[in-house]
N, C-alpha and C positions, 0 to 999 in steps of 0.2 A: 387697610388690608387685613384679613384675617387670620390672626396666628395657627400655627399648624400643630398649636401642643392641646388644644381642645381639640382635634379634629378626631376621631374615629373609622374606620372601614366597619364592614359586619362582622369580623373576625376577631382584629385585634388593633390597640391602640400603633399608631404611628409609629417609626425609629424615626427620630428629629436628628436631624447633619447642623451642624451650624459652622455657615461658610463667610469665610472670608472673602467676602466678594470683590475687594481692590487687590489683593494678593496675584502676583503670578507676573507672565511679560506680555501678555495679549490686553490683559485689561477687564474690566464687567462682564464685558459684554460676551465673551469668552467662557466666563465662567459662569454667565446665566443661560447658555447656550447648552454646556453639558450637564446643569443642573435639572435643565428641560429635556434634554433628552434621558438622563439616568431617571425623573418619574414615569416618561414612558413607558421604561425600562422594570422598574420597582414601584409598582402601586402601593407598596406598604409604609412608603418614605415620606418624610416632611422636611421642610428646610425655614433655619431663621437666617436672612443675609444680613447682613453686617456693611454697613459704608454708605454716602450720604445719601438719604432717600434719592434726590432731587436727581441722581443721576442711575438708580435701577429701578424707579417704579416705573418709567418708560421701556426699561429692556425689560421687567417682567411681565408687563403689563400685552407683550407683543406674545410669550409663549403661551397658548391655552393648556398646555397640561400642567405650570405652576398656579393654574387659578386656587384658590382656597386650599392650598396645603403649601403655602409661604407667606413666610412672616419677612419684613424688610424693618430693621434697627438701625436707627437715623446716628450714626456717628460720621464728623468731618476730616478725622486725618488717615492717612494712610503710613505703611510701615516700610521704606523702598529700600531695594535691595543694597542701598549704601550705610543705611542706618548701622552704629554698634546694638551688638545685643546688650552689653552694658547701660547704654544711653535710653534705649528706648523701654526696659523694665523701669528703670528712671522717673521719665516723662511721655509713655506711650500709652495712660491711660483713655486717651480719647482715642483711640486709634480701631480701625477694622479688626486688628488681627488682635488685640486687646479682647476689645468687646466679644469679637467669637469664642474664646475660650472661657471668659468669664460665662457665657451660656451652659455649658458645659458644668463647671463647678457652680453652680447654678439647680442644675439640673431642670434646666428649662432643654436639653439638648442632651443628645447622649455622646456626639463626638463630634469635635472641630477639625475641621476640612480646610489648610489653607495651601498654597500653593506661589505663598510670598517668601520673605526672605528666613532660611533656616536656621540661623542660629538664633536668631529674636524667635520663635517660634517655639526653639527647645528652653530658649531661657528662660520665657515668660510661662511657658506649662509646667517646670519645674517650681516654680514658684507658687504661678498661683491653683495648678493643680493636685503639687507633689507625687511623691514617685510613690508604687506600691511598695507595700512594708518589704522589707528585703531584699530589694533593687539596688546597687550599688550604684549604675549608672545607665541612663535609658539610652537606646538604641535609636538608628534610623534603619528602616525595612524597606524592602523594593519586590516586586514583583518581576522573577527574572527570568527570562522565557526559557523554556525546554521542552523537551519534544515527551515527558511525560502525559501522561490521559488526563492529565490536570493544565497543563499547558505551559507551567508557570514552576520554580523554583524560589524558597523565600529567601533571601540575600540581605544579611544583617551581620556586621554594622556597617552601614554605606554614608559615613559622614558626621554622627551627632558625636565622637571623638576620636582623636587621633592614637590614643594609646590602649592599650588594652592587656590585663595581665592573664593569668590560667582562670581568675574565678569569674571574672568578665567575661570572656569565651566562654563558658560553662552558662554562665548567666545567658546571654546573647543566643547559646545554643537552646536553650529552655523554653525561651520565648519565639524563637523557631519554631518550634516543637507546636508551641499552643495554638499559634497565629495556624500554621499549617492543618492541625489538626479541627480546631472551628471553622476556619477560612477556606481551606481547600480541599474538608469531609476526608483525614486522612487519618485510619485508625491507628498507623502506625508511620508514623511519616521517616524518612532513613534523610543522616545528619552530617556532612562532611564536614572537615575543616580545610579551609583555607592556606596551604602553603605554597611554598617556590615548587615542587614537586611532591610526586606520591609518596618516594621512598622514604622509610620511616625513620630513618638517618637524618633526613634535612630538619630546615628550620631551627627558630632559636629555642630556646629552651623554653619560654613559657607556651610554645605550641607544644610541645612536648607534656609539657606539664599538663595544659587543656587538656589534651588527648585521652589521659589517664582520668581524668576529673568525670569527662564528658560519656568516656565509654564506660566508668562505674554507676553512671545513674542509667542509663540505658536500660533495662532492666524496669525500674522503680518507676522513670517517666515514663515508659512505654515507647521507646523508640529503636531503628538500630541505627548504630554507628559505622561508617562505612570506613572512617579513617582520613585521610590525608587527602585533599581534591587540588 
C-alpha cells in the first residue's frame, strides 16, 4: 500500500496523523471508520496505521477515500488498557501505540493519534518524544463544549497529573492560550481558572498564587483573564 508521506495535492504537501489503530474500546475497525470519514472531511490529511497488517488491510481496503493516502505499519502487539505505563516503556516496543509515536519522532508523521490507554501514552511520549524546552509537565486537553461561536472551550489538565502547583497552572494556562489561539482562530482567547467558587476568597493557596502568575503575563501573551470559574 502506498505511503502517504510521498503523496502531494496541487497545493501543498500532506499533514501525516499517525494512528494507533488497536488503541481505544471499539477496536480497528472503529478507528478506520473515522479515519475515513476525517479524509472526507480533510483532503489535505494523510495517515500511517500502526497494528498488524493482517487485520486493517481488510478494513482499509473497504473505505475509498483512504486509497493512496495510507500507509498500514505491520506491528503485532497491542497496549490494553490494563497494561502499567512503567511495564510497557519497558517492553512495549513492539506495540501499536509504540510504533505510532516513534513515527512522529521520526518525522515520518507530524502527530500521533491514539485513543488507547493514557498513561502508557503520556509515558512513552515523554520519553521517546521529550517535552518542549521549558515545560515542567505536559498536560491532557479536551475540547469542552460551550455555547461560544467556537462551539468548544479548551479544558486542561484533565488527567496527565494529579497535582499541580501556581507555575504548572500558569504553564497549563499558556498552553490554553496557544492550542486556542491556532486551533480555534482565537486572536485573543479569555482564561479562567478553575476553583470551588468565583469569589476571590476561596481556594487553596496555590490557586491564588496561579491567579497572580496567570493575570501578570496577560498582557505579554495576549490574553484576558477572567478570574476564578
Amino acid at each position: 500500500m502506498s505511503g502517504p508521506s510521498s503523496h502531494k495535492d496541487s497545493r501543498t504537501e500532506r499533514i501525516i496523523l499517525s494512528i494507533d489503530a488497536m488503541g481505544g474500546d471499539q477496536g480497528p475497525a472503529a478507528v478506520v471508520a473515522g479515519i475515513a470519514r476525517s479524509a472526507k472531511a480533510n483532503p489535505d490529511i494523510g495517515f500511517i496505521l500502526h497494528g498488524p497488517e493482517t487485520v486493517l488491510s481488510p478494513l482499509v481496503a473497504r473505505k475509498r477515500s483512504l486509497q493512496g493516502i495510507c500507509e498500514i505499519r505491520d506491528v503485532p502487539d497491542v497496549v490494553s488498557m490494563e497494561d502499567k505505563p512503567s511495564q510497557v516503556v519497558r517492553s512495549g516496543k513492539s506495540t501499536s501505540m509504540w510504533s505510532a509515536i516513534e513515527a512522529v519522532r521520526t518525522r515520518d508523521a507530524d502527530v500521533c493519534v491514539s485513543c488507547g490507554n493514557t498513561g502508557a501514552l503520556m509515558a512513552m511520549s515523554m520519553i521517546r518524544l521529550r517535552k518542549l524546552p521549558g515545560i515542567y509537565r505536559p498536560a491532557i486537553a479536551i475540547l469542552w463544549p460551550a455555547r461560544s461561536e467556537q462551539g468548544f472551550n479548551v479544558m486542561l489538565d484533565v488527567g496527565a497529573d494529579v497535582r499541580a502547583d501556581a507555575k504548572d497552572l500558569l504553564q497549563y494556562a499558556l498552553m490554553g492560550v496557544s492550542y486556542a489561539r491556532n486551533g480555534l482562530n482565537l486572536s485573543r482567547p479569555r482564561v479562567g481558572l478553575l476553583n470551588v467558587g468565583t469569589e476571590e476568597h476561596k481556594g487553596k493557596q496555590e490557586l491564588h498564587d496561579a491567579a497572580e502568575l496567570i493575570e501578570a503575563q496577560s498582557d505579554a501573551a495576549m490574553f484576558e483573564y477572567v478570574g476564578f470559574v
